[in-house]
N, C-alpha and C positions, 0 to 999 in steps of 0.2 A: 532723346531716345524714345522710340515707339513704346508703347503699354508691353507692359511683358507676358507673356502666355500663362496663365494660370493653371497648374497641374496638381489636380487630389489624387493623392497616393493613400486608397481605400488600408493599405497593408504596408509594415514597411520594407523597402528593398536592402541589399546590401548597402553598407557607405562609399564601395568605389561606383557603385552607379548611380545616386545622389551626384557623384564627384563630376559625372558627366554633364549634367543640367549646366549648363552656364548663366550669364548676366538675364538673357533673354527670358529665360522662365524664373515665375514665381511659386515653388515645388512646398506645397501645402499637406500636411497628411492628417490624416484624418484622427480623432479622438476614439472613434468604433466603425467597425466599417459596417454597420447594419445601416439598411435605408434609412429607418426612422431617424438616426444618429447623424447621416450623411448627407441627407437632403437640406437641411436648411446650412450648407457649408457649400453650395454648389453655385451662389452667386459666382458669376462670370469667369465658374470653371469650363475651360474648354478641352482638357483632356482630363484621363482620368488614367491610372496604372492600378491594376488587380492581381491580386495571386491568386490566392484560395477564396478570397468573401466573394459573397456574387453581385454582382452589377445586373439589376434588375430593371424590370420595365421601368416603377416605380420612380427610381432614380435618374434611368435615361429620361423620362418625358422630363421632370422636374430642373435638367439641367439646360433650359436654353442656348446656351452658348456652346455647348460639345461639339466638339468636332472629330474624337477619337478616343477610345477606348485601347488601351494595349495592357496586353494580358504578359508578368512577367515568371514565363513557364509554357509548358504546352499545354497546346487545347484552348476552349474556350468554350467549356462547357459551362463554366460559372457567368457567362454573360449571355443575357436578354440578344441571341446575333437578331431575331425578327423582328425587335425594337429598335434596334441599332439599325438596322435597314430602313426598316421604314421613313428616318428621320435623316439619313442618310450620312451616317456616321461609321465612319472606318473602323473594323476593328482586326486589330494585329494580335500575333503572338510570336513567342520563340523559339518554332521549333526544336532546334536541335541543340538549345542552350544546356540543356543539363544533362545530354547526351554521354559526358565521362564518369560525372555522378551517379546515377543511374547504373551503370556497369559496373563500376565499383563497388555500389549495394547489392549487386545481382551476386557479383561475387561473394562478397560478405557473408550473405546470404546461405550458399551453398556448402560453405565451409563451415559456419555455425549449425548447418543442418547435420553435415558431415560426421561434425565432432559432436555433436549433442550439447549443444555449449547450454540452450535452456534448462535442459536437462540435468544436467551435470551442477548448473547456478542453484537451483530448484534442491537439492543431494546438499548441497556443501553448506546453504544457508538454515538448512532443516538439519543440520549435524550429522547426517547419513554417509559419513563418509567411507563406509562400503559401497557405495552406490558405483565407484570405479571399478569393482570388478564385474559388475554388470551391464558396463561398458560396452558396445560394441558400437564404437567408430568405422568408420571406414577412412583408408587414403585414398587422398586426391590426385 
């Protein structure tokens, strides 16, 4: 069997997409995902997966072997894209992966605004529990 692809996972991902890596990759994750922490782990990584830490110049120059960066979420504002170009290394994201989640908070959201749910937590943990007739929720 050929060398298998070496992949630092700066952050961790969920376990069914670990589940997806197969024989081929050797899926490594990182101890901190700060550069100083990251860089000397980058021997003959050639991808790299990010969520939130940021994938900086610092770490792009340092990892020879890179051949892709994928960001697991949207955007890519946490990645170095004008060092990633420069050296000519692909970088991905997923757009519209957390597109249901995302709505669902929106929603969450609205209804907690609705109902004063802060509010109301704030009243109940302080013993204020008059604080209900000072209520004014709205329906949705």
């Amino acid at each position: 069997m050929a060398d298998r692809i070496k992949v630092l996972m700066l952050q961790a991902i969920h376990e069914e997409g670990i589940l997806l890596f197969d024989d081929r990759f050797e899926v490594i994750a990182a101890r901190d995902p700060s550069p100083a922490a990251v860089i000397p782990e980058l021997d003959g990584v050639q991808a790299i997966i990010v969520r939130l830490a940021p994938c900086t110049r610092e770490i792009i120059e340092a990892a020879p072997d890179l051949r892709v960066i994928a960001k697991h979420g949207v955007g890519v504002d946490n990645i170095d894209v004008a060092a990633a170009t420069e050296r000519g290394i692909l970088v991905l994201n997923t757009p519209e992966a957390n597109a249901v989640s995302v709505a669902e908070h929106a929603i969450a959201a609205i209804a907690a605004l609705a109902k004063r749910v802060v509010f109301m937590d704030r009243a109940v943990r302080d013993g204020r529990w008059q604080a209900r007739g000072d209520l004014k929720a709205i329906d949705l």
